[in-house]
C-alpha positions as CSV (number, residue, x, y, z in Angstrom):
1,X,-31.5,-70.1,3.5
2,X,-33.3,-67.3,5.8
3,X,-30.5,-67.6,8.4
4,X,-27.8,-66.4,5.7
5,X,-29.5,-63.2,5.9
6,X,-27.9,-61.8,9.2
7,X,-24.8,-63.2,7.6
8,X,-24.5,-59.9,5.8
9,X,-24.8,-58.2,9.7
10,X,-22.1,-59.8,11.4
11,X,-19.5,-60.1,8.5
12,X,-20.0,-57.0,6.6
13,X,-17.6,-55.2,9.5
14,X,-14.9,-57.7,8.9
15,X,-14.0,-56.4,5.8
16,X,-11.7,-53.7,7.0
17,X,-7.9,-54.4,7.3
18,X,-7.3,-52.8,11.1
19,X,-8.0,-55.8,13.1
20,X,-8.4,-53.7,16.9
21,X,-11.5,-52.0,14.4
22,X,-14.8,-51.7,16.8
23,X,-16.3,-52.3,13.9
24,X,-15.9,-56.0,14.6
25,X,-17.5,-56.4,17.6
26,X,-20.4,-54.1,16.7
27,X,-21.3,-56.5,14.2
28,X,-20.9,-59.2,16.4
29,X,-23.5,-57.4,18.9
30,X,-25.8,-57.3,15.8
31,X,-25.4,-60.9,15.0
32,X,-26.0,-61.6,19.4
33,X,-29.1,-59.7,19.2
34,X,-30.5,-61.0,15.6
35,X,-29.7,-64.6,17.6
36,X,-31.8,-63.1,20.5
37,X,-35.0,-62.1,18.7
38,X,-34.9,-65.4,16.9
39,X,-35.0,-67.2,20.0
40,X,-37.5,-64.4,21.5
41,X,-39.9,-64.6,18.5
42,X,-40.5,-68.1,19.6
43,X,-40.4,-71.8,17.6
44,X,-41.6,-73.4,20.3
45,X,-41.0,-77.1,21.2
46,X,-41.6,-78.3,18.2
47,X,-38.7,-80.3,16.9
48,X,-36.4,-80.3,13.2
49,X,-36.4,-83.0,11.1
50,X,-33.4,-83.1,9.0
51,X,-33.8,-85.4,6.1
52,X,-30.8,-87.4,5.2
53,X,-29.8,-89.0,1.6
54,X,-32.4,-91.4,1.0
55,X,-35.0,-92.4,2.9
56,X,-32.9,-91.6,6.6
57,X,-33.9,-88.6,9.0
58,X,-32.6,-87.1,12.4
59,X,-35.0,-85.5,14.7
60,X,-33.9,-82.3,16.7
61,X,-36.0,-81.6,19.6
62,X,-36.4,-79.1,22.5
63,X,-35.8,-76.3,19.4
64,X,-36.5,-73.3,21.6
65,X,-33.9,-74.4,24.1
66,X,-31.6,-75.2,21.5
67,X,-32.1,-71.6,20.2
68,X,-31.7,-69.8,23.3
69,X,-28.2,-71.3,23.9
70,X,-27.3,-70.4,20.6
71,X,-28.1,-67.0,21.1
72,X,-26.1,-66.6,24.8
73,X,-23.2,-68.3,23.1
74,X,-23.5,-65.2,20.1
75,X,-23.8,-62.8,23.1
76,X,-20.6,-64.5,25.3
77,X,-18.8,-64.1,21.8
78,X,-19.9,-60.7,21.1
79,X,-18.8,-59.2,24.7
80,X,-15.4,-61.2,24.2
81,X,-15.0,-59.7,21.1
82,X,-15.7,-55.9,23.2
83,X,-13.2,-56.6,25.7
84,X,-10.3,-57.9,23.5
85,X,-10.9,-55.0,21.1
86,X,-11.0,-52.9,24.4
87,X,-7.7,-53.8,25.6
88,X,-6.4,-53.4,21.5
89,X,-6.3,-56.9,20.8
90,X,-6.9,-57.8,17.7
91,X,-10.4,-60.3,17.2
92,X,-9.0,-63.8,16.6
93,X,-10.7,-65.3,13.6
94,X,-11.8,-68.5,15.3
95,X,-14.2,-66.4,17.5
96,X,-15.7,-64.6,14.5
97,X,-16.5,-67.5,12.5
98,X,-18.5,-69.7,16.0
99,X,-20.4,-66.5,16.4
100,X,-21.2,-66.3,13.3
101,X,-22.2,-69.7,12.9
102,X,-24.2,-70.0,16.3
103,X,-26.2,-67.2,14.7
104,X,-26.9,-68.8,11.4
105,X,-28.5,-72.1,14.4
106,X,-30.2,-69.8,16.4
107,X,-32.2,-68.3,13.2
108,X,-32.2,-71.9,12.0
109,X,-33.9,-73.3,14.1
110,X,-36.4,-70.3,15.2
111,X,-37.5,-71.0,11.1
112,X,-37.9,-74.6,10.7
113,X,-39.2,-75.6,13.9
114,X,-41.6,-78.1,13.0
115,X,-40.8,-78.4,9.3
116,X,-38.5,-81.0,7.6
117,X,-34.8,-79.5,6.0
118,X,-32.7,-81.7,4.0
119,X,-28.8,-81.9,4.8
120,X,-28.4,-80.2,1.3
121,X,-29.5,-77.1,2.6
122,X,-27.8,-77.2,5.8
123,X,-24.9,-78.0,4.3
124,X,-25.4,-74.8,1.9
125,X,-26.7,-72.7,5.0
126,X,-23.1,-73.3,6.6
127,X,-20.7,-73.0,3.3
128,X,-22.5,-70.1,2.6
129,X,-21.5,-68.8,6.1
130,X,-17.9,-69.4,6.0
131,X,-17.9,-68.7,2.4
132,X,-19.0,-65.2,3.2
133,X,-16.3,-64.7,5.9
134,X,-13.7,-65.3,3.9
135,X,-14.6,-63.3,1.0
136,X,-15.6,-60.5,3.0
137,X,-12.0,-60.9,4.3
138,X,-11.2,-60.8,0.7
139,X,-13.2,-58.8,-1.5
140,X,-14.8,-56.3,1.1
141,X,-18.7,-55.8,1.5
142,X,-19.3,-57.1,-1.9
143,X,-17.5,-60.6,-1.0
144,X,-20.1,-60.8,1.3
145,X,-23.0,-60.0,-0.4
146,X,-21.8,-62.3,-3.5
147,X,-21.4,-65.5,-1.2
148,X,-24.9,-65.5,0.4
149,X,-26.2,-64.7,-3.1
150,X,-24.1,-68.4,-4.5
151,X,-24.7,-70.1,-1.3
152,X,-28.0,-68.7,0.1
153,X,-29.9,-68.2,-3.3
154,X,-28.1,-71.1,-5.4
155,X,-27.2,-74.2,-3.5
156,X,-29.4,-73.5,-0.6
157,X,-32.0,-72.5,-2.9
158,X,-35.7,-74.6,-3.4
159,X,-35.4,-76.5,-6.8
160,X,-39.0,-74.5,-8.1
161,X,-40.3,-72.7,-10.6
162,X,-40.7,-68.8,-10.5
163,X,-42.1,-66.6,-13.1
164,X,-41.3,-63.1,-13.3
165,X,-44.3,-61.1,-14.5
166,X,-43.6,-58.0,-16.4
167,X,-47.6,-56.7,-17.3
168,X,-50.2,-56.3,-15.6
169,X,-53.5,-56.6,-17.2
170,X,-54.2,-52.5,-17.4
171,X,-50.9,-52.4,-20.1
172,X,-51.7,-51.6,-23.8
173,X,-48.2,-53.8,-24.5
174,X,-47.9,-57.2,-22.7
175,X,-44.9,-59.1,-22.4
176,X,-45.1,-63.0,-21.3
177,X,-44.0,-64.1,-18.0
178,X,-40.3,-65.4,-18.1
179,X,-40.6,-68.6,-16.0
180,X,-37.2,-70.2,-14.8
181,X,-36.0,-72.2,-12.1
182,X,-35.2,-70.3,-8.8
183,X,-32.3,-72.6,-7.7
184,X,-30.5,-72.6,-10.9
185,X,-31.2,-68.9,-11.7
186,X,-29.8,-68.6,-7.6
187,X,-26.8,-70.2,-9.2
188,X,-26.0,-67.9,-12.2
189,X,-26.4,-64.5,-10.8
190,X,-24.2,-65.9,-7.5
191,X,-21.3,-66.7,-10.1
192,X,-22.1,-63.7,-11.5
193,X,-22.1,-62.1,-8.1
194,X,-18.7,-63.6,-6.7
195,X,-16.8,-62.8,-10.1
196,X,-17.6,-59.3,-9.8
197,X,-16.1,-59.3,-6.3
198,X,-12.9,-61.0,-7.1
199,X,-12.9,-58.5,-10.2
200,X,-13.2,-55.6,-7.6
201,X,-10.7,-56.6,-5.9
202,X,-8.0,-57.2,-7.8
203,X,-8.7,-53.7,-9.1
204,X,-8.3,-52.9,-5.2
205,X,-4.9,-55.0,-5.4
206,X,-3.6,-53.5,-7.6
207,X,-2.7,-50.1,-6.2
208,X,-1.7,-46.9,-7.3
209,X,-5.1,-46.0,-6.0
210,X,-7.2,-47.6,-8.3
211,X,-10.6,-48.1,-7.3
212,X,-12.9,-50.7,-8.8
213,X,-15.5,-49.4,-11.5
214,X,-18.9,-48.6,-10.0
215,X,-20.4,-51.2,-12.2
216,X,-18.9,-54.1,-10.6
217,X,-20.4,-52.9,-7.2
218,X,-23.9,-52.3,-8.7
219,X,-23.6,-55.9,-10.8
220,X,-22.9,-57.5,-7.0
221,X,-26.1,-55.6,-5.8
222,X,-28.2,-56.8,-8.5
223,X,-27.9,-60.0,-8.7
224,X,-28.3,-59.9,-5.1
225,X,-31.8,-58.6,-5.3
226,X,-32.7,-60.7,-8.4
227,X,-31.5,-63.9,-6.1
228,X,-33.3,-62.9,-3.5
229,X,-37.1,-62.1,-4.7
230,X,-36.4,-65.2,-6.6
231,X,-35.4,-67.2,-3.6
232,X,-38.9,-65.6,-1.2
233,X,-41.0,-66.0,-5.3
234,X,-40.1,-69.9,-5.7
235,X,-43.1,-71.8,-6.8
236,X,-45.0,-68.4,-7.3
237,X,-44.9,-65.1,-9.6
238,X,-43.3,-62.0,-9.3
239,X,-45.2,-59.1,-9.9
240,X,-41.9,-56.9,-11.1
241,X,-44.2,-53.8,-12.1
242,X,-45.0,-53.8,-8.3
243,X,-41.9,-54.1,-6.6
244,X,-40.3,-51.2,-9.0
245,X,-43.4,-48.9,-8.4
246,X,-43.6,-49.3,-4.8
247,X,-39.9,-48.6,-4.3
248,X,-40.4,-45.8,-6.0
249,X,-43.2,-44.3,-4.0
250,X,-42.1,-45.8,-0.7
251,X,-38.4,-44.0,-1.2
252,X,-39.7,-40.4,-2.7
253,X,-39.5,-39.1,0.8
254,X,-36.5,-40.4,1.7
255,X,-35.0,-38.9,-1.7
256,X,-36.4,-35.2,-1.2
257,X,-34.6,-35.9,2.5
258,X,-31.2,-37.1,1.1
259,X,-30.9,-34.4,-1.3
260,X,-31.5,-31.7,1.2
261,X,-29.0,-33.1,3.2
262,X,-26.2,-33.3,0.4
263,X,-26.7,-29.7,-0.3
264,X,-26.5,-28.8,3.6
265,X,-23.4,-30.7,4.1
266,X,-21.7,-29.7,1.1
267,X,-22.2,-25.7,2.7
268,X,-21.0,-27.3,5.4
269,X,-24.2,-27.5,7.7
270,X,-25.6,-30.7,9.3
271,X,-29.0,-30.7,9.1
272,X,-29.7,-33.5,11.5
273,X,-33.8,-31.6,11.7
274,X,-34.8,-33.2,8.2
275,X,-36.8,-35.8,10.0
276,X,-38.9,-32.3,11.6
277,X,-38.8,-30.7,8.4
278,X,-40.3,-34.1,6.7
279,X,-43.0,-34.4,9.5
280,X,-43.7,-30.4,9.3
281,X,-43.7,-30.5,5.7
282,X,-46.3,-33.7,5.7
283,X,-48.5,-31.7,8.9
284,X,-48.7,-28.4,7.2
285,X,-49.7,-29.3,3.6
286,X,-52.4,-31.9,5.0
287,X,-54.0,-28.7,7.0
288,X,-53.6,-26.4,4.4
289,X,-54.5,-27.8,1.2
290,X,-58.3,-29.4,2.9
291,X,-58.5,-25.5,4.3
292,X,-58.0,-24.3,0.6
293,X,-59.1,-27.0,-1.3
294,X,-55.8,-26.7,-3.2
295,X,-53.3,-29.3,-3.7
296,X,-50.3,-26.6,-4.9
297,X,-50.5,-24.2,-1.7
298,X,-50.1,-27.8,0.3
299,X,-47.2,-27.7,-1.6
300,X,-45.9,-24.3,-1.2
301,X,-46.8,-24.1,2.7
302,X,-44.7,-27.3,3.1
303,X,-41.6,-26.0,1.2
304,X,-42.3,-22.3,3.7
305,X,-42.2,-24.4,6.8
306,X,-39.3,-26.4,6.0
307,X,-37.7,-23.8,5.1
308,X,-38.4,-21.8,8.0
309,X,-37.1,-24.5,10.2
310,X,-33.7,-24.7,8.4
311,X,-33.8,-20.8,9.2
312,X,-34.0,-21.7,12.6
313,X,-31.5,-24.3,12.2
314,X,-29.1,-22.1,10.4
315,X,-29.8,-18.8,12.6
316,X,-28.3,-20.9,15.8
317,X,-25.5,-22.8,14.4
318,X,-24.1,-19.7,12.4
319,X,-24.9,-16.9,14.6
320,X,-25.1,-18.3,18.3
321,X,-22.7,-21.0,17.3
322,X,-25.0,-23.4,18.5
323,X,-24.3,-26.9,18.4
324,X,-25.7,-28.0,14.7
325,X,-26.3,-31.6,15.7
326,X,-27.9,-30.6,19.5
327,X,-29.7,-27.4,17.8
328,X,-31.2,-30.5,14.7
329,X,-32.5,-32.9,17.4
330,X,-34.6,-30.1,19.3
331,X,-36.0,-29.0,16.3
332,X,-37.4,-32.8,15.3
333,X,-38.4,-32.9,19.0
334,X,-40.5,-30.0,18.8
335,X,-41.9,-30.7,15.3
336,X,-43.0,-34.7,17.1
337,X,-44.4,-32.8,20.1
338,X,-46.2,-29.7,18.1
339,X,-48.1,-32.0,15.4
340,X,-49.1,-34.3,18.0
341,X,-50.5,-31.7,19.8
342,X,-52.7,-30.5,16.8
343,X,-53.2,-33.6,15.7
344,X,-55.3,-34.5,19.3
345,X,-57.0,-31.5,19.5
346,X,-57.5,-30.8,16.2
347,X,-57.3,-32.9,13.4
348,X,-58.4,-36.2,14.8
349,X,-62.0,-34.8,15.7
350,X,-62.2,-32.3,12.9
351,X,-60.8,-34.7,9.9
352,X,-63.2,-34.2,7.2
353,X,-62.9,-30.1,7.4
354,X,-59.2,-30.3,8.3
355,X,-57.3,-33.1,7.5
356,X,-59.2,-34.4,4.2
357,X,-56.7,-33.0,1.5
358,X,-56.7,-35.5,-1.3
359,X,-54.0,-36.7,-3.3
360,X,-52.8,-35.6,-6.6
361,X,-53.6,-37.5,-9.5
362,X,-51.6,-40.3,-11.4
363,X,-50.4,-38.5,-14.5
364,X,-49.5,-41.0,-17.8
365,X,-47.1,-40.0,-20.2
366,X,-48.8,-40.6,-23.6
367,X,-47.4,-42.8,-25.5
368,X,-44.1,-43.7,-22.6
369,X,-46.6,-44.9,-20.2
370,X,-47.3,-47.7,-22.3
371,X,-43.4,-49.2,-22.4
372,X,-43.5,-52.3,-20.7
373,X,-42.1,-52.3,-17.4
374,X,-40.5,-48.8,-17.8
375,X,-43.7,-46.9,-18.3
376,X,-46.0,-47.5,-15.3
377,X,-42.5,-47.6,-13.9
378,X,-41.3,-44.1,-15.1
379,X,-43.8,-42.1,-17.2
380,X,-47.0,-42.9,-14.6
381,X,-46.3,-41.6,-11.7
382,X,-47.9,-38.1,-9.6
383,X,-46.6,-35.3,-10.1
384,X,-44.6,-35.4,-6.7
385,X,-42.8,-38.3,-7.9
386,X,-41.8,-36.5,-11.6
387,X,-40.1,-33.6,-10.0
388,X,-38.1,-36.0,-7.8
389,X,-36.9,-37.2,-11.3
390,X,-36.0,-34.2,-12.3
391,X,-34.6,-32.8,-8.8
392,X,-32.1,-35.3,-8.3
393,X,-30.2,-34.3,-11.6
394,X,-30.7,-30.5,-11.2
395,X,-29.0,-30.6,-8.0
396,X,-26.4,-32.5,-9.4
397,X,-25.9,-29.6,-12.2
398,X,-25.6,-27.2,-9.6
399,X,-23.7,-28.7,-7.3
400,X,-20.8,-30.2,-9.6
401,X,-21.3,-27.6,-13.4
402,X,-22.0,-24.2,-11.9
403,X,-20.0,-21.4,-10.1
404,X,-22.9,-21.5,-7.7
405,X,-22.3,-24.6,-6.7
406,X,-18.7,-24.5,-6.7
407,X,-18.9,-21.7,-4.0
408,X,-21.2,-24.3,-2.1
409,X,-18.9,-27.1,-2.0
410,X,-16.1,-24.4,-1.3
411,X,-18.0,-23.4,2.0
412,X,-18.4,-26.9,2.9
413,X,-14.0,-27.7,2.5
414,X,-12.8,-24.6,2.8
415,X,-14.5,-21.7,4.7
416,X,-11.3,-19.7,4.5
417,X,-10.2,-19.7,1.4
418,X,-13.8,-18.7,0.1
419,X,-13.9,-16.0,2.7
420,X,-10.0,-15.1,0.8
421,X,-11.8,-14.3,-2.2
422,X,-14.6,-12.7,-1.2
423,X,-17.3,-15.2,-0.7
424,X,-19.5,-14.1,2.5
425,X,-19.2,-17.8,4.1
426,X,-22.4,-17.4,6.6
427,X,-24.9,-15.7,4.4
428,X,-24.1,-18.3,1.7
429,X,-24.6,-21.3,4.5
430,X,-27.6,-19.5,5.4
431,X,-29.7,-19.5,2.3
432,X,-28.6,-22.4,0.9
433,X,-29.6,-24.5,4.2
434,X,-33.1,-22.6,3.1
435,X,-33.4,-23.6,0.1
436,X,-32.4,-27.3,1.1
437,X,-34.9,-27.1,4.1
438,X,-37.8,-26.3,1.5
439,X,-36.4,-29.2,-0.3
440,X,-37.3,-31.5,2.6
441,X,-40.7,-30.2,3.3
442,X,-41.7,-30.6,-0.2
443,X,-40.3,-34.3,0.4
444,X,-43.1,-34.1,3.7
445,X,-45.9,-33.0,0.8
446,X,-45.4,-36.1,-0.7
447,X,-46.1,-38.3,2.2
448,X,-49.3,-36.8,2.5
449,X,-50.2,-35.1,-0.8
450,X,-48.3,-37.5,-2.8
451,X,-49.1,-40.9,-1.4
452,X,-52.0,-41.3,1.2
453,X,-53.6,-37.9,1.4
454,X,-54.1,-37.4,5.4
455,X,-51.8,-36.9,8.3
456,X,-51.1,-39.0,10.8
457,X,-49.1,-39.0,13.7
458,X,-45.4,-39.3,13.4
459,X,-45.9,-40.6,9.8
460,X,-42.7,-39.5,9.1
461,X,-41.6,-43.1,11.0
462,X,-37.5,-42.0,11.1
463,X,-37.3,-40.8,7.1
464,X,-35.2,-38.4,7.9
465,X,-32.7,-40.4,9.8
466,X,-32.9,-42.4,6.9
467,X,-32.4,-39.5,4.4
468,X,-29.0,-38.8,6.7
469,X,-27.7,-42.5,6.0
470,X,-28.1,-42.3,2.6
471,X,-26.4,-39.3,2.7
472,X,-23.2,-41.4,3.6
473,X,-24.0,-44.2,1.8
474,X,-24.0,-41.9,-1.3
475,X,-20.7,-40.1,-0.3
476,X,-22.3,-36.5,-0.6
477,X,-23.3,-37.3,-4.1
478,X,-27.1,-36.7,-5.4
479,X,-27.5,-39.5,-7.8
480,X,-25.8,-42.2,-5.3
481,X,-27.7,-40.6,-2.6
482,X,-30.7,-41.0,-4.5
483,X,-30.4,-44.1,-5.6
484,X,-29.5,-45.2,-1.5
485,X,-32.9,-44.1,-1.2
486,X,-34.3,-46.3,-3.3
487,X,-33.0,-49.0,-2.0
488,X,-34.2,-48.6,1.3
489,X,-38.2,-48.1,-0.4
490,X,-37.2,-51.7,-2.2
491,X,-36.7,-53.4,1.2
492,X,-39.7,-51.5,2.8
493,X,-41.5,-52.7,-0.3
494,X,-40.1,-56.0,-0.4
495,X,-41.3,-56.5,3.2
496,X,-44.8,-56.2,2.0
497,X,-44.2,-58.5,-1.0
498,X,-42.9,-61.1,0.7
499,X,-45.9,-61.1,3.7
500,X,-48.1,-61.2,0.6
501,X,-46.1,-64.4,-1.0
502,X,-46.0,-66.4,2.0
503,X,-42.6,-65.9,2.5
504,X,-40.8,-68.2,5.9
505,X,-38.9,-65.6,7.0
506,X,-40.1,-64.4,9.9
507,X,-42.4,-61.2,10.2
508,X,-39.8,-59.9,12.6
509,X,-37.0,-60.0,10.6
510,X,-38.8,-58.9,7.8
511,X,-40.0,-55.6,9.3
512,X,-36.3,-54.5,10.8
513,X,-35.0,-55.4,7.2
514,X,-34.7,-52.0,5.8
515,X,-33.4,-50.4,8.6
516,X,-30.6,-53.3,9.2
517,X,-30.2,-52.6,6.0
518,X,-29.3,-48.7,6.5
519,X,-27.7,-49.6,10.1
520,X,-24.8,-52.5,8.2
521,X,-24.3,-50.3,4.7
522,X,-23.5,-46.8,7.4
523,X,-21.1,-48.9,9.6
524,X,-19.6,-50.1,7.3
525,X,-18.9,-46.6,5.3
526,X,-17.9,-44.9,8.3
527,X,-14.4,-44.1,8.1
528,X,-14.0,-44.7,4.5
529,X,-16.7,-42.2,3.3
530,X,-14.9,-38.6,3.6
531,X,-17.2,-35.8,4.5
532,X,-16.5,-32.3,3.7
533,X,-14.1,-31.1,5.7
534,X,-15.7,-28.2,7.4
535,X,-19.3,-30.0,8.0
536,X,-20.7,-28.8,11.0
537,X,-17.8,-26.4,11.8
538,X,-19.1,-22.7,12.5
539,X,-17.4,-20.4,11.0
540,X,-15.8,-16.9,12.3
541,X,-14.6,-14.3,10.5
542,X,-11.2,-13.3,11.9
């Protein structure tokens, strides 16, 4: 079933109506070099037995050669696909669904070289491929995502047993693991999964405008995720607790980011340096709360220096009508370059006096700790982690209940008309880019302060990239932002799972997860997501 997973890559783009999109081909490229990396990773020659009804078997051999022409015959379609677009011809179908399905072989047979697959799960490898084309064509994104859940999860699923565990030893309350069958629970939540599509859209069909509920998109994303740990947990347990918690933690960065991006370009500011202000925030509070011995001016100084850098930021796109996105990328340059610097001559030989802060402790609600599930989920978590849960709906309040944030999201559509009415548009954009800066390098405190305790270089590892695709995927809004976020910490987190269980999908493919993740969900939003309107537009006073 592994090789349904790029799948979701190449057909997610297919979705849209406009036919000439280069949205198509770019997914094709994806699918060319997933095929390459397969083929790259190596299966060497050891050959595919493919058990037949019965007692009957074929052997494949020569897999890596079989692989690599796969993968050039993805990458011949792909540049087709280019050069058709290129000259506005639409993508013929045909030429979607052989790339596709040379793909799906190339992954195939880097996975099972040397390993026995029966024809029932070939034969569910392939439906699940054409399955997933036509309902993207259908249904959109979630067609897709609903067919490799029923194909990849259900019929191409392992008939085993998988127990979902929902205590762990330390809880006062504990529940007993729910065992179940991972091919037939593949099976219900892909039904569940594709009627949730078709639901969507004929909402979608309908017209007028109607958009689907957001329910049926989240119910599609769920059983997703539930078919998939259950598919990599078959024949083992599930430790739910841990893949909840360390979602959590591995996305609270990545949360502080987004929001500070939402309430930049709602002002109408594009605060490309978040990744800086993450890395800043994460130097600076290392440094200064080991100096100090105190965990809260680690905190402080990392909210100052983000908030200096937005200043920065904000001084050369409103005043010098700088280029926001050229004046962003300097400033995460400068931020990799200065804390490398220190980190050499300073912190690496000098770790225990600067660069030995600590980490705040785990604080348990009384009482709502002990929920299961919920409470270590929730209610036990540092104190970074709590004011996330608390900041996500605050900015929320003020950006969508409150005359302050009105004015904000004014800025961000309209300069002009605020300007009308006596709103003064640049000092506004100013200190509210401040205010979101600090947000970011308190989101840099809690790589350090709030996770691991010391620095290291580039910890930061493209967060704030990250932060900026969620901002899209969560169409300007906190909460969906937020929660965009945490899906990227559940496939970080899921990586680390699945290495743990023994999982046969490649280490490769499970480390470029989350960010293929980030890279399909953008493409496909872009174009259908509407920023503000005046987002990284300078504006003059006439």
């Amino acid at each position: 079933m592994t090789s349904l997973a790029p799948t979701v890559a190449v057909t997610s783009a297919f979705t849209t109506p406009k036919a000439r999109s280069w949205s198509t081909p770019i997914a094709l490229g994806i699918g060319a070099v997933v095929a390459i990396l397969a083929w790259g990773s190596g299966g060497g020659p050891a050959p595919i037995t493919i058990d037949l009804p019965g007692n009957g078997a074929i052997e494949l051999g020569a897999t890596s050669v079989l692989s690599l022409i796969s993968a050039l015959l993805a990458l011949v379609g792909a540049v087709y696909a280019f050069v058709l677009v290129g000259r506005r011809t639409p993508v013929p179908f045909w030429l979607i669904l052989a790339v596709v399905i040379v793909v799906v072989v190339a992954v195939d047979l880097r996975i099972n070289a040397g390993t026995h697959v029966s024809v029932g799960t070939l034969v569910g490898e392939i439906g699940g491929v054409i399955a997933a084309i036509l309902l993207g064509r259908l249904a959109g994104v979630g067609g897709v995502i609903a067919a490799v859940t029923l194909f990849g999860f259900g019929f191409a699923g392992a008939w085993q047993q998988v127990r979902f565990v929902w205590s762990e030893p330390t809880n006062l309350i504990q529940l007993d693991p729910w065992a179940v069958n991972s091919q037939l629970l593949g099976l219900i939540v892909g039904v569940l999964a594709v009627a949730a599509a078709i639901l969507s859209w004929r909402y979608r069909r309908a017209g007028d405008g109607a958009k689907a509920p957001i329910w049926l998109s989240l119910v599609v994303g769920l059983t997703f995720l539930v078919g998939l740990v259950a598919w990599v947990g078959s024949g083992g347990d599930i430790p739910v607790v841990f893949l909840l918690t360390g979602a959590i933690g591995l996305s609270t960065a990545v949360v502080f980011g987004s929001l500070a991006g939402v309430i930049g370009e709602r002002v109408g500011i594009v605060n490309i340096a978040i990744e800086g202000q993450l890395l800043g925030g994460a130097f600076i509070s290392a440094v200064v709360a080991t100096v100090t011995h105190n965990l809260v001016l680690g905190l402080l100084a990392a909210m100052i220096i983000g908030a200096l850098l937005s200043m920065v930021l904000a001084v050369f796109a409103i005043t010098y009508l700088v280029d926001q996105v050229v004046v962003g990328v300097v400033l995460v340059a400068l931020m990799i370059g200065v804390t490398n610097f220190f980190y050499s001559a300073a912190l690496s030989d000098n770790s225990q006096t600067l660069n030995y802060p600590g980490t705040f402790d785990f604080l348990p609600i009384p009482l709502l700790s002990d929920i299961p599930v919920l409470g270590p989920v929730l209610f036990d978590q540092r104190i970074t982690t709590y004011v996330m849960f608390l900041l996500v709906p605050t900015v929320w309040f003020v950006l969508f209940k409150t005359r302050w944030g009105l004015r904000i999201r004014a800025l961000g559509e309209h300069p002009l008309a605020a300007d009308t009415v006596g709103i003064n548009v640049n000092r506004w954009r100013f200190w509210t880019v401040t205010v979101a800066g600090a947000i970011a390098g308190f989101g840099g405190a809690a790589l350090t302060l709030g996770s691991i305790g010391p620095f290291v270089r580039e910890m930061s590892a493209g967060q704030g990239f990250i932060a900026l695709a969620c901002v899209i995927l969560g169409r300007w809004n906190p909460f969906l932002a937020a929660a965009a976020a945490l899906l990227f910490g559940f496939s970080r987190n899921f990586r680390i799972w699945a290495g743990q269980a023994g999982s046969t999908i490649p280490p490769d493919l499970i480390a470029m997860a989350p960010y293929l993740v980030t890279l399909i969900a953008v493409a496909v939003l872009v174009g259908r997501a509407v920023a503000p309107k005046a987002v990284g537009r300078p504006y003059i006073k006439e």
